[in-house]
N, C-alpha and C positions, 0 to 999 in steps of 0.2 A: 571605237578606239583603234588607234593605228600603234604597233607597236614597231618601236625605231630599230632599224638595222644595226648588228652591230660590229665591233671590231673594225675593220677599214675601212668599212660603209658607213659609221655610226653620223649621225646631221642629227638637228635640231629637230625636234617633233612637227613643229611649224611646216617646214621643208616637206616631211613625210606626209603630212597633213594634207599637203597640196597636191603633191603627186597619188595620192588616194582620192582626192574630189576628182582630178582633171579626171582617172582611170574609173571611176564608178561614176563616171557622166556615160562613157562607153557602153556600158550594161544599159544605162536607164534610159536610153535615146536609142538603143537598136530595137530593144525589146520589153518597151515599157512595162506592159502587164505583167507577164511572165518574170521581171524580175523583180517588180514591186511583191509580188506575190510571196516567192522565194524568200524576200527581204523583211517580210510580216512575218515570215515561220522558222525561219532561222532558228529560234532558240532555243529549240525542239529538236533531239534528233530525228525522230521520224516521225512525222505528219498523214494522217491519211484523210482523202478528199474524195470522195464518193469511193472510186476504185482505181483512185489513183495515190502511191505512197509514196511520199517526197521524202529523200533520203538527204541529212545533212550533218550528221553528226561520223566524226573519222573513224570508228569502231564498226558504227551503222554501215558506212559505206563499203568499208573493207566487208565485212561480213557476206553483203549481199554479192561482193566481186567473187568471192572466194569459197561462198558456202551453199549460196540461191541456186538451183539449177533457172538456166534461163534459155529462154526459146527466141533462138537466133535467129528466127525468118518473122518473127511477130508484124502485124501492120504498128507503125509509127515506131519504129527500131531502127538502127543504123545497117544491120544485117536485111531486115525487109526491104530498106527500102533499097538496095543494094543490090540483091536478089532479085528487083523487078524491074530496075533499070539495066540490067547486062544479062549476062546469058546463065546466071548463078555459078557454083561451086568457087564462089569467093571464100578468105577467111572468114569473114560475119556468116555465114550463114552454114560452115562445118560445124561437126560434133566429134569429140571421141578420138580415137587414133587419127583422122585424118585432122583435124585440127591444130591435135598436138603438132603434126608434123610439119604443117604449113607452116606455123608459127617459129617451129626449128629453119626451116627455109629461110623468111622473112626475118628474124633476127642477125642470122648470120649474112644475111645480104645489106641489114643496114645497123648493122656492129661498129668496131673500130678500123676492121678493113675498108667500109664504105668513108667512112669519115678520112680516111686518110687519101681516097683516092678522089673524092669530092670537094674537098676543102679549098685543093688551086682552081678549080671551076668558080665557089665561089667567090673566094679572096682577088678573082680577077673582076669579077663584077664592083666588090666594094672598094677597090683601088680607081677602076675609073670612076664611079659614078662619084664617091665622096671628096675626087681630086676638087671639084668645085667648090669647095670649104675653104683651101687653100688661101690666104688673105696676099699670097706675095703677090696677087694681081692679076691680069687678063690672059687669055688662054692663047694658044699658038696663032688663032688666027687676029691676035691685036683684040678683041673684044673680052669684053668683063663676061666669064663664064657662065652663066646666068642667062644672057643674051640682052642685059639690061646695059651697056655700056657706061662707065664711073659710077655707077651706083654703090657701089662696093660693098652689097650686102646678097651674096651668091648665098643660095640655101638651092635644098635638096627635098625634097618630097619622097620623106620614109617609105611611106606607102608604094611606091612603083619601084624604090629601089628592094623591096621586100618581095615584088610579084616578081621580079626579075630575076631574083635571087633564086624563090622558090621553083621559077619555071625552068634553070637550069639546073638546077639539081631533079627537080621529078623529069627531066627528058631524059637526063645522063640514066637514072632509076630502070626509067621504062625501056630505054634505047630508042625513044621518040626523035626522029627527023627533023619533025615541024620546028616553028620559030619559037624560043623560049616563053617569048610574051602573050602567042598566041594560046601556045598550054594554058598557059598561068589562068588566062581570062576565061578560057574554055571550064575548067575545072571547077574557077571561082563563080560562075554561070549555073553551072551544075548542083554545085550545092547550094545556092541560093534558091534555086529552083524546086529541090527535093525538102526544102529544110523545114515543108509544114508537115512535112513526114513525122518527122522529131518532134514537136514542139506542141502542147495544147493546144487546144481550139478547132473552130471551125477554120475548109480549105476554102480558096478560093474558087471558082467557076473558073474549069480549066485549067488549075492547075498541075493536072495528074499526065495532061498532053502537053505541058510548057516543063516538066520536068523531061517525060520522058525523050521529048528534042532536044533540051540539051545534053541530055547523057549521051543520045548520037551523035550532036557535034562533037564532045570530048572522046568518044569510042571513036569515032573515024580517023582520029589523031594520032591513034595510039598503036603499037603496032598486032596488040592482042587486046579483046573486051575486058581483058582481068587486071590489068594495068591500068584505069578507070578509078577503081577504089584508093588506091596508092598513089596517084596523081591528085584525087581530090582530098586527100589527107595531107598529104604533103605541102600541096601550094592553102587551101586553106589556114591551115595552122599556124605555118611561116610567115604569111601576111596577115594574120591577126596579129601574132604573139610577138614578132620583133616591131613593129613601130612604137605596140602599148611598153616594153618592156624599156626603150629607148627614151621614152617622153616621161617615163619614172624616173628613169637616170637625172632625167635634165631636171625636172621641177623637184626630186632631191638634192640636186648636186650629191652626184656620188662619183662624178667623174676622176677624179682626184687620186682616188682610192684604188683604181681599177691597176691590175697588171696583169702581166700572162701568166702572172700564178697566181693572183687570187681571181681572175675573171669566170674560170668555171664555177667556182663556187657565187657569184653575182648568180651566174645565168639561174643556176637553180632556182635560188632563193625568187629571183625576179620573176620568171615562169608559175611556182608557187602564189606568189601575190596577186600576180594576174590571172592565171589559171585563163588562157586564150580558149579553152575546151570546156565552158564552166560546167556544164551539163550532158549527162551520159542518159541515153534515155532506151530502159529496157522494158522488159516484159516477163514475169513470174512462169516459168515452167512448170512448178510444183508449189504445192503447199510447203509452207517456211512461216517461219519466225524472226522477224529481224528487231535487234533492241527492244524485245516485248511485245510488236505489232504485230498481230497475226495477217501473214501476208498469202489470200487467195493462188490457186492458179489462174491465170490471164490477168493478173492484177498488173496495170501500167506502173515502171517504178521511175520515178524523178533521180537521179543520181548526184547529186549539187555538188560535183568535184568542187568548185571554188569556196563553197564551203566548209567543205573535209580538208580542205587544204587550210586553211584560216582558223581554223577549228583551235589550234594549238598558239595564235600570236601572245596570250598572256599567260599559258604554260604551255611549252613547250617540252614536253614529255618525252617525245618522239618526233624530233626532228624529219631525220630520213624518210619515216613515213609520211609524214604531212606532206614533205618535199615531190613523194611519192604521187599520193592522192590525184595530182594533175592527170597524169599519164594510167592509171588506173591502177589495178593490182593484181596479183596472182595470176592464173591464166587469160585474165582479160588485159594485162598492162602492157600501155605501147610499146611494140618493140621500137620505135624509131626513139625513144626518150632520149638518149645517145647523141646521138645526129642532130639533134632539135637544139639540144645544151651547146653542142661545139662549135653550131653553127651560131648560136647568139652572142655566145663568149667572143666569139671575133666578131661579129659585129661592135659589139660593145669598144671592143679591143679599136678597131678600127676608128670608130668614133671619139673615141677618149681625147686625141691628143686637140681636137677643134675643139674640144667644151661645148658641143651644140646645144643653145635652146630653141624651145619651140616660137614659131612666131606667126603659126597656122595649126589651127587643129579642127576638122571635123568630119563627126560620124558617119559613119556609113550604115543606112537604115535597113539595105537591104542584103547584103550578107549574112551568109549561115553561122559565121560566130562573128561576136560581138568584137568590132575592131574601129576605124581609121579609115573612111574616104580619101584622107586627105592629112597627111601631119607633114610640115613643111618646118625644117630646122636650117638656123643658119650658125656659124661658127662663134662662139660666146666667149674667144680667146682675149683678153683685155688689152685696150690699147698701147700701140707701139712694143708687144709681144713679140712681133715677128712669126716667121713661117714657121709650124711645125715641124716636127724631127720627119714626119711621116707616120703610119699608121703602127700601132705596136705590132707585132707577132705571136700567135701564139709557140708556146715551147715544145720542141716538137712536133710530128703529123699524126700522134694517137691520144690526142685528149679526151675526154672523154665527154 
């Protein structure tokens, strides 16, 4: 059951219907097994599978963020695997005062100081790239923008306008030189590479030397090995999480609804539904209890953020934390949640005034989160409309 957006987003269940098929094709075409799986156990807060405890209920999840001790260099962790592709004393793989204080560091680096100083970096990306939406016609050099001349159906392929985005943003992060797009793919390499780290099952032959080259292609880019982790968080997420949160918009229609004052609040809600990070995958440091299951030390834990997040669509109890749930919680929760939302809210904002829908969409099988090879939108403004005003703004440079 989909439950319908509501207040300025509210649409027909129909609408929401579709924009939840087209989004849970995403899941079921990157990573079949692993989410059919997830999708048998769901109804359960926690499940356990030999020695492995799949964590889905929002109580459950929080718990384990916030109460488990967990062993931040484990094999098949995001801290391990982290740890043995760079030179270690990354955040994943600290404990204790030094932790805490990283995390003091890294918040305050991508706060609302970063969003304010990052935001004309982006917004100059999504000004040229979506100018081809524009329907008043052919671009400076006399050709239909596109490069399809009279065709008059110019569209934009999300996907690379989101690697582009994110590659400007993790080089301004890093102080990285290199060419935006080159990050972006390096990073997205990367974690494609590392991500049977994470993920059940047997590896492949070779895959432990195809990981750890691409971590030296993305570490040679960068101007310190620890800037690596931060780069591959950053353009991953970005390029999951805004095309799937884009091609919601469309196959809801919710464009309608959208302004610069209610778009941060979209972005959450849309982040929540998609949950671009579905799965957190850790490892039991100690004996614990979670929702009743007696949880071993060295027990593998499944952490189904996308379902701690979904957890609440027919009560919603607790909103903020559901909302929460994507980004994690307590001393494990992103500090970039910030940056992630404001950066989407313009997006959205951006996108709004074309009405884009989709007129291409597919999977990418090999990416580390479940997203978009390919989603290709063209401007869905109704005939003889005329040119839009332009992109909206958002209010102010400290949204949040």
């Amino acid at each position: 059951m989909t439950a319908p957006l509501v207040g300025p987003y509210a649409t027909p269940r129909r609408a929401q219907r579709t924009a939840r098929r087209r989004d849970r094709r995403v899941y079921l075409r990157s990573h079949p097994v692993l989410f059919a799986l997830l999708a048998a156990t769901r109804r359960r807060p926690v499940v356990r599978i030999g020695r492995t405890v799949l964590v889905h209920g929002t109580e459950a999840y929080r718990e384990v963020l916030t109460r488990v001790p967990l062993d931040r260099t484990a094999e098949g962790t995001t801290g391990g695997a982290a740890a043995r592709l760079t030179d270690g004393g990354l955040l994943f793989d600290q404990d204790g005062a030094g932790h805490r204080a990283a995390r003091r560091t890294l918040s305050a680096d991508l706060g609302s100081g970063a969003v304010a100083r990052l935001r004309p970096l982006w917004q100059a990306v999504l000004d040229e790239r979506l100018a081809v939406l524009d329907p008043a016609g052919p671009g400076r050099d006399g050709r239909a923008r596109n490069g399809h001349a009279g065709d008059g159906l110019a569209t934009v392929d999300l996907v690379e306008l989101a690697r582009e985005l994110a590659g400007v943003t993790a080089a301004a992060l890093t102080a990285c030189a290199a060419d935006p797009l080159l990050l972006a793919r390096a990073a997205a390499d990367a974690a494609a590479a590392t991500a049977r780290d994470h993920l059940p099952g047997p590896r492949r032959p070779g895959s432990a030397d195809a990981a750890a080259r691409a971590a030296a292609e993305l570490t040679a880019l960068l101007p310190g090995s620890l800037d690596a982790m931060l780069a591959v968080a950053a353009v991953n997420t970005t390029v999951a999480a805004l095309p799937r949160a884009a091609a919601w918009c469309a196959d809801a229609g919710l464009w309608a609804g959208l302004t610069p004052a209610t778009a941060p609040a979209l972005a959450a809600e849309l982040l929540r539904l998609t949950a671009p990070s579905p799965i957190l995958p850790r490892v039991a440091a100690a004996d614990a209890t979670v929702a009743g299951c007696p949880v071993a030390r060295g027990d593998r834990l499944v952490l189904v953020a996308r379902h701690a997040a979904r957890a609440q669509d027919d009560t919603p109890a607790d909103r903020a934390a559901a909302t929460q749930a994507v980004f994690g919680a307590g001393p494990h929760a992103c500090p970039g949640a910030g940056l992630a939302r404001a950066q989407l809210a313009d997006l959205l904002l951006a996108l709004a005034p074309y009405r884009p829908v989709v007129v291409r969409a597919r999977v990418d099988r090999r990416s580390a989160l479940p997203g978009y090879a390919e989603l290709r939108v063209r401007a869905g403004l109704p005939s003889g409309a005329g040119s839009p005003s332009g992109p909206a703004r958002p209010l102010g440079t400290d949204a949040p």
